[in-house]
TIDREN-987597 format. One line per field, with one value per residue (C-alpha): residue number from 1; residue in three letters; x negated, y, z. Coordinates in nm, 3 decimals, padded with zeros to 5 digits. Each point is the difference from the previous one (the first is absolute). Layout:
REM TIDREN-987597
n <- (NUM|...)
res <- (ALA|...)
x <- (X|...)
y <- (Y|...)
z <- (Z|...)
This chain:
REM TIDREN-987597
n <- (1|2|3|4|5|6|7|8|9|10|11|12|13|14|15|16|17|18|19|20|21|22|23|24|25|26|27|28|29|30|31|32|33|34|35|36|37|38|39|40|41|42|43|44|45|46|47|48|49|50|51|52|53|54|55|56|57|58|59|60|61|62|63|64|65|66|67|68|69|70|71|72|73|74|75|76|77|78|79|80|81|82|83|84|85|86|87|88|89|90|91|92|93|94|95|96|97|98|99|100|101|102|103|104|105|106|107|108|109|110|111|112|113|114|115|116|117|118|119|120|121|122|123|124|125|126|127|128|129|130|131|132|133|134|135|136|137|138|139|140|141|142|143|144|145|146|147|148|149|150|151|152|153|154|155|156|157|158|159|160|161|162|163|164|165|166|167|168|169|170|171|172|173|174|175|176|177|178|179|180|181|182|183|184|185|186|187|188|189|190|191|192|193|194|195|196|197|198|199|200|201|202|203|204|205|206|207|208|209|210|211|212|213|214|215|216|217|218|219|220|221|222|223|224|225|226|227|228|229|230|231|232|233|234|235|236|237|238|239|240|241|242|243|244|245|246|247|248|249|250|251|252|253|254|255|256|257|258|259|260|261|262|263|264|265|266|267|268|269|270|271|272|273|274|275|276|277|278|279|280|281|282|283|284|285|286|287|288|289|290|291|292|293|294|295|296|297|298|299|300|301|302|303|304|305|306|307|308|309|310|311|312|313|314|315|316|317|318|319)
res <- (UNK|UNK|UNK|UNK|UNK|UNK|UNK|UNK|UNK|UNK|UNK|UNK|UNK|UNK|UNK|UNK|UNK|UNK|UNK|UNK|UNK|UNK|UNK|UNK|UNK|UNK|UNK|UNK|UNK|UNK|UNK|UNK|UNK|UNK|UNK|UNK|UNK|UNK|UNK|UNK|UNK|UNK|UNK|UNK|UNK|UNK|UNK|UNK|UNK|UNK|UNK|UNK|UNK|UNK|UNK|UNK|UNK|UNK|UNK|UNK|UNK|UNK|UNK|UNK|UNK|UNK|UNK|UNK|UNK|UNK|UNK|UNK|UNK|UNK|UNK|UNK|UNK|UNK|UNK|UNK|UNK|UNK|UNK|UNK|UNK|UNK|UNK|UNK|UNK|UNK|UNK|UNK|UNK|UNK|UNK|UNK|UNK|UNK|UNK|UNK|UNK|UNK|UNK|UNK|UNK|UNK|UNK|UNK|UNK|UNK|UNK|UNK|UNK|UNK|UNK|UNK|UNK|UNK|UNK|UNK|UNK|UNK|UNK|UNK|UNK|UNK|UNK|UNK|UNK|UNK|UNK|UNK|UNK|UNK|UNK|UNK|UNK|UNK|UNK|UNK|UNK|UNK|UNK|UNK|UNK|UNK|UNK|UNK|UNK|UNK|UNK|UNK|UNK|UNK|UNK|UNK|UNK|UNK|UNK|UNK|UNK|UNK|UNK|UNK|UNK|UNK|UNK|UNK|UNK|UNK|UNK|UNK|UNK|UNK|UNK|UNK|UNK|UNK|UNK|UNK|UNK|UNK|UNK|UNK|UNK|UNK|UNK|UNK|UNK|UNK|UNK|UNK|UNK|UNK|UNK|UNK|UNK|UNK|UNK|UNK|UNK|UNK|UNK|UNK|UNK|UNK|UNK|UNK|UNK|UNK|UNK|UNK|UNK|UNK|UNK|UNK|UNK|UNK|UNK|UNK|UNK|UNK|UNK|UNK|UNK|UNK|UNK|UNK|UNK|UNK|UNK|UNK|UNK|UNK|UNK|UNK|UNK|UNK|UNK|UNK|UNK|UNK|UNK|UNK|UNK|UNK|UNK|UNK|UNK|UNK|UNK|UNK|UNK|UNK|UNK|UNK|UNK|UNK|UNK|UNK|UNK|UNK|UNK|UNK|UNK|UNK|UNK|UNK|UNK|UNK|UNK|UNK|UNK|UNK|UNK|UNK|UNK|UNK|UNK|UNK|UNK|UNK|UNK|UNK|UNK|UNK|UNK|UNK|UNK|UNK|UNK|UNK|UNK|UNK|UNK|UNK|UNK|UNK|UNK|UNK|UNK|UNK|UNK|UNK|UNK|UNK|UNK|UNK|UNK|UNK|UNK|UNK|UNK|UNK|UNK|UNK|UNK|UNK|UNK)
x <- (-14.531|00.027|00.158|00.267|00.306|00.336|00.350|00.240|00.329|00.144|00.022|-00.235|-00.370|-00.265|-00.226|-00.378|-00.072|-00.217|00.106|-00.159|-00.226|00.106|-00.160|-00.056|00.096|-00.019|-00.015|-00.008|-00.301|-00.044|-00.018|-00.129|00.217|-00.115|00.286|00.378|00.254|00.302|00.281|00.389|00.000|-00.212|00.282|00.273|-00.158|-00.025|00.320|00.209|00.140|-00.224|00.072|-00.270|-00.026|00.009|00.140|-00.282|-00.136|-00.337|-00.025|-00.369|00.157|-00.169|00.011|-00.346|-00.381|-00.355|-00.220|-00.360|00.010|-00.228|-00.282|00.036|00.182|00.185|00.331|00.413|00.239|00.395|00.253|-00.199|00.138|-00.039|00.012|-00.273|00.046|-00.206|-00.365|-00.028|00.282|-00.001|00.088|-00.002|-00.338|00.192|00.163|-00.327|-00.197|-00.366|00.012|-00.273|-00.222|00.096|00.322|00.020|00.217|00.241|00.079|00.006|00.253|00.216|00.012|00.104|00.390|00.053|-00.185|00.260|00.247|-00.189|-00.208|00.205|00.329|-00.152|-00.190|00.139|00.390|00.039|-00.231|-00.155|-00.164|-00.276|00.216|00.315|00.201|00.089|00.233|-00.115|00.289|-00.133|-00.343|-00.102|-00.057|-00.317|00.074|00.132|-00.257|-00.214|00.235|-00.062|-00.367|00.044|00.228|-00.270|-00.259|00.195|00.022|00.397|00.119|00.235|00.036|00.312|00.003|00.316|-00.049|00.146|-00.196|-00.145|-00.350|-00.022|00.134|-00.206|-00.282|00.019|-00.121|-00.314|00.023|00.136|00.339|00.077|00.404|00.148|00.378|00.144|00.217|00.190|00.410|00.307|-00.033|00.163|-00.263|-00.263|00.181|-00.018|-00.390|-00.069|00.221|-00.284|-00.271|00.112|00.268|-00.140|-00.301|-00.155|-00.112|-00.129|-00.046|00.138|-00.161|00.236|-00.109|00.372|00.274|00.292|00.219|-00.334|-00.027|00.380|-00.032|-00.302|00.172|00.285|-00.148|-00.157|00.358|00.086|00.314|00.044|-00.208|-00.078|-00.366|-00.026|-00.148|-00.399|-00.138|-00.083|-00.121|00.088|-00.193|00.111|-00.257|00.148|00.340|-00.147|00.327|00.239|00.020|00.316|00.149|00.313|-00.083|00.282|-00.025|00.063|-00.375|-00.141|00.215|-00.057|-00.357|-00.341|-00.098|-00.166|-00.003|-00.301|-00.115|-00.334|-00.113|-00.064|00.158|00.047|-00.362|-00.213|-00.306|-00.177|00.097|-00.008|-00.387|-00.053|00.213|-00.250|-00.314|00.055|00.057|-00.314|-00.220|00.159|-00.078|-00.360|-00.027|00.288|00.102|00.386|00.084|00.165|-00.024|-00.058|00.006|-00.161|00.129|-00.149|00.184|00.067|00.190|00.207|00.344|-00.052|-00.066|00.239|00.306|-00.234|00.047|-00.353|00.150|-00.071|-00.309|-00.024|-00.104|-00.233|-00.096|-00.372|-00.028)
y <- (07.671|00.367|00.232|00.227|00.178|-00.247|00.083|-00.305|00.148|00.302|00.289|-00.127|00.152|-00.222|-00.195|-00.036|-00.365|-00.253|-00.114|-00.116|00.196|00.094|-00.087|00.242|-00.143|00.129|00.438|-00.031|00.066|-00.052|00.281|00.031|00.225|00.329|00.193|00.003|00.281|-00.083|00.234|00.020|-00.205|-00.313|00.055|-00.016|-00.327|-00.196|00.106|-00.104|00.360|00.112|-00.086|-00.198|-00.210|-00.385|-00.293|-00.236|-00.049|-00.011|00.300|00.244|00.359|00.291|00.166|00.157|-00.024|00.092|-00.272|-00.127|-00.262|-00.300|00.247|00.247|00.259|00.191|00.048|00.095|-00.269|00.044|-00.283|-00.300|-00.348|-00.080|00.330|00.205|-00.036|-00.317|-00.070|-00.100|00.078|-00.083|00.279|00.036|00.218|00.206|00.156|00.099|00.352|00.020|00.272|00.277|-00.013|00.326|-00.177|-00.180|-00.358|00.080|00.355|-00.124|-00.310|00.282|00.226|-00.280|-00.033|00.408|-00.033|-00.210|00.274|00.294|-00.043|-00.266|00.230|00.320|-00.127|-00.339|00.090|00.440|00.051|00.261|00.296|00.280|00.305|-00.202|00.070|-00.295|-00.098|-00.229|-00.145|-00.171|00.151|-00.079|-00.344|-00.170|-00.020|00.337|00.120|-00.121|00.129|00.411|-00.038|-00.245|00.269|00.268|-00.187|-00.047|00.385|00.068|00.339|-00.036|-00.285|00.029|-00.263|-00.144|-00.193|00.081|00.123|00.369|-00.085|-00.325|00.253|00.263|-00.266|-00.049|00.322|-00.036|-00.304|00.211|00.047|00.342|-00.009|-00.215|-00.073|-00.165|-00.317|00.098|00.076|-00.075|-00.124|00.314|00.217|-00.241|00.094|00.389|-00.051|-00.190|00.219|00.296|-00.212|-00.244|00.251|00.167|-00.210|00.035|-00.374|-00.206|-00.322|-00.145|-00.306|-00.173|-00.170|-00.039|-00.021|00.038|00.311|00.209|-00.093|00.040|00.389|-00.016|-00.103|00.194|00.328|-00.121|00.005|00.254|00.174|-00.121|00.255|-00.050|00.134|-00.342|-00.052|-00.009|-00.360|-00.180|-00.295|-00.176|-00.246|-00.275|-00.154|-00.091|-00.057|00.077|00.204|-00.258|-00.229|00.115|00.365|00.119|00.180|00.177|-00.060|00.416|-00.003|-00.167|00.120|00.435|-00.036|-00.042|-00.316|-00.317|-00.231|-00.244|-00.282|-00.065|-00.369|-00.276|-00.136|00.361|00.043|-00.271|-00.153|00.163|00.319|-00.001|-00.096|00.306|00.186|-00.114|00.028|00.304|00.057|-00.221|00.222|00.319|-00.107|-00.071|00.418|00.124|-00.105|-00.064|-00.003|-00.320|-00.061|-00.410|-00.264|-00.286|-00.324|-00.363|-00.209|-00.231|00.257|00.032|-00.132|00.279|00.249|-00.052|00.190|00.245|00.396|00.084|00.412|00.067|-00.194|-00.330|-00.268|-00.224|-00.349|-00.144|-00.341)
z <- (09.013|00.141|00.169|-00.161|00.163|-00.045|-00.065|00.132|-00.115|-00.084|00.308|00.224|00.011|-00.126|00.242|-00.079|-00.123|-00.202|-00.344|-00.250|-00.238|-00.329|-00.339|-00.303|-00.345|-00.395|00.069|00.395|00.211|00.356|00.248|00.328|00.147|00.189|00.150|-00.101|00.080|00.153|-00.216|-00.034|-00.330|00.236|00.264|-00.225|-00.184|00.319|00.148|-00.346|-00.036|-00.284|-00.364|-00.069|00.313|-00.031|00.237|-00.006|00.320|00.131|-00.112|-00.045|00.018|-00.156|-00.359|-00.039|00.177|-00.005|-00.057|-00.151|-00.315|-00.003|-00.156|00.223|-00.126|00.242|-00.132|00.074|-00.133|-00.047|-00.063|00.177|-00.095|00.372|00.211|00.142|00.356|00.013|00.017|-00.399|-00.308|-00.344|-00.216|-00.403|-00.068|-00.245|00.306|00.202|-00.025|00.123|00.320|00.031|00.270|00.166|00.085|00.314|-00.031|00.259|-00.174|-00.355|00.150|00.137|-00.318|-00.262|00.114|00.005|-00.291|-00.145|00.128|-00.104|-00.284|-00.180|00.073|-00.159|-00.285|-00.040|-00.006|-00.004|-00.190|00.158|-00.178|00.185|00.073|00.067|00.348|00.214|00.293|00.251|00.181|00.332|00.004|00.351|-00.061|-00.124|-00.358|-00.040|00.187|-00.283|-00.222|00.056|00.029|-00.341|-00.169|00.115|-00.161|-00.332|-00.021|00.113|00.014|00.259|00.332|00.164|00.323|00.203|00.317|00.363|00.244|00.006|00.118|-00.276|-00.259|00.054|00.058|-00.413|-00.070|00.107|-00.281|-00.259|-00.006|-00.084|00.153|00.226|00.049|00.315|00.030|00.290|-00.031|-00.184|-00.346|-00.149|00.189|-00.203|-00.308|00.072|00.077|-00.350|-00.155|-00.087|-00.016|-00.317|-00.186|-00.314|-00.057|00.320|00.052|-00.307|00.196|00.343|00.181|00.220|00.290|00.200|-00.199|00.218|00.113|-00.098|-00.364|-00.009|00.059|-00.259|-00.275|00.126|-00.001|-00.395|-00.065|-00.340|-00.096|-00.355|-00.169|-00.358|-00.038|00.248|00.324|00.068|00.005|00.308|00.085|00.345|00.032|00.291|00.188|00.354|00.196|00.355|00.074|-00.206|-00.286|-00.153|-00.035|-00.147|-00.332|-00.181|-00.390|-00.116|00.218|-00.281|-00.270|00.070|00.096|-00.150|00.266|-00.152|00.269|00.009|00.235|00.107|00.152|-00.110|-00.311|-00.093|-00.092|-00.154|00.141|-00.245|00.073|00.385|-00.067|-00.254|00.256|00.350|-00.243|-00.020|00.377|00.074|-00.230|00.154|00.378|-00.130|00.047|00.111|00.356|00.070|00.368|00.111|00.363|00.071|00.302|-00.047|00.185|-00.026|-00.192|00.301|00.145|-00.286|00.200|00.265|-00.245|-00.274|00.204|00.158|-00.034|-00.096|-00.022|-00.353|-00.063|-00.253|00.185|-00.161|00.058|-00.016|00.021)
């Protein structure tokens, strides 16, 4: 037996339990768990509002962990068979990378999801190129957050941030943004701020965290007038729907303008190439240090925790 974090039924937090302990068969390998971040997509799961969550009940929550193999190799895993907020989980090997030792488990736990979001959303799905201009829509969370100081690293030109919030936006700065663009008013003043910023080629690529009213006036503004030289390419790629999971998107949008509209998640991008995509974040944060801030919770706490406002920072659970 152990202990692992238990979801009874959908919309209730889990409670911290015993069950039993899970068995690795054929390509899986058993993983001691070290620390587990609790993220939107983990949320979503155990609620039953995200896409990929399942009705079979006890339930381990949690997508990705840091953990040590039975050799001890220190190690993050995605896509456990059993979720990572336990004490052990079985996970396929193909789906582990080896961590550096400069990175602490609790920081490496916290970096794989926005990883995911980040990473995986501008090399996995846009495509991004060194010298390309991006739009980060939602930016004072923790994955986009990660995402200026990510599009920094990868050599963009040009960081335009949205968020609400003068001191948060002017906060992301200091990470690298080079413009910022508040959230705050009517959804035609939204339009009128976007408006300059993604006409005539401005933007290249625009990383959606929201969706909502705010990525309305987005694609809005990306909007052409029929011109036959054609309208610059851009690719939105959707990654969130913090602000709302539907939005009412006129078709001549589409039709006049040079948007290719991408998701990002999971199912959208192979396991294969969210590992190439966090391999390549791993080996960056070997050198290169990417501010996350972190709170770090026992596990046994986890039904107190798993509603709590922890003001920006990604809470992580240690068993």
């Amino acid at each position: 037996m152990m202990h692992a974090a238990l979801v009874d039924r959908f919309g209730v937090s889990p409670r911290y339990g015993e069950i039993e302990q899970p068995e690795p068969t054929e390509d899986d390998v058993l993983v001691r768990v070290k620390a587990a971040a609790l993220t939107n997509l983990v949320r979503g799961q155990a609620s039953g509002t995200h896409y990929s969550s399942e009705p079979v009940f006890p339930a381990i929550p949690g997508n990705d962990g840091v953990g040590t193999l039975p050799d001890g190799t220190r190690v993050y895993f995605v896509g456990p068979e059993t979720g990572s907020m336990a004490e052990w989980t079985v996970v396929d090997r193909r789906r582990t990378i080896a961590l550096p030792d400069s990175l602490d488990d609790v920081t490496a736990a916290a970096l794989g999801n926005p990883g995911l979001a980040t990473w995986g959303s501008l090399l996995g799905r846009a495509n991004f190129q060194s010298g390309e201009a991006v739009l980060i829509n939602g930016a004072t969370g923790t994955a986009g957050r990660q995402a200026i100081q990510v599009a920094k690293y990868l050599g963009a030109s040009r960081i335009v941030a949205t968020g609400r919030g003068e001191a948060a936006l002017e906060g992301l700065r200091d990470l690298g943004a080079t413009e910022t663009i508040s959230l705050n008013g009517t959804d035609e003043e939204l339009t009128k701020r976007f408006d300059p910023v993604v006409q005539g080629g401005g933007i290249q690529v625009v990383l959606d965290y929201l969706w909502g009213p705010s990525a309305l006036a987005i694609l809005t503004a990306c909007g052409g007038h029929g011109s036959l030289r054609g309208e610059p390419r851009i690719r939105f790629v959707q990654i969130g729907a913090i602000s709302g999971r539907t939005i009412p998107l006129p078709a001549d949008i589409l039709r006049s303008s040079g948007v290719e509209i991408l998701g990002s998640g999971l199912g959208s991008l192979s396991a294969q190439a969210i590992l190439e995509s966090l391999r390549t974040m791993y080996a960056a944060a070997a050198t290169t240090k990417f501010v996350i801030e972190t709170e770090t919770v026992p596990l046994s706490d986890v039904t107190n925790a798993w509603t709590r406002n922890t003001g920006g920072k990604r809470l992580v659970f240690v068993p």
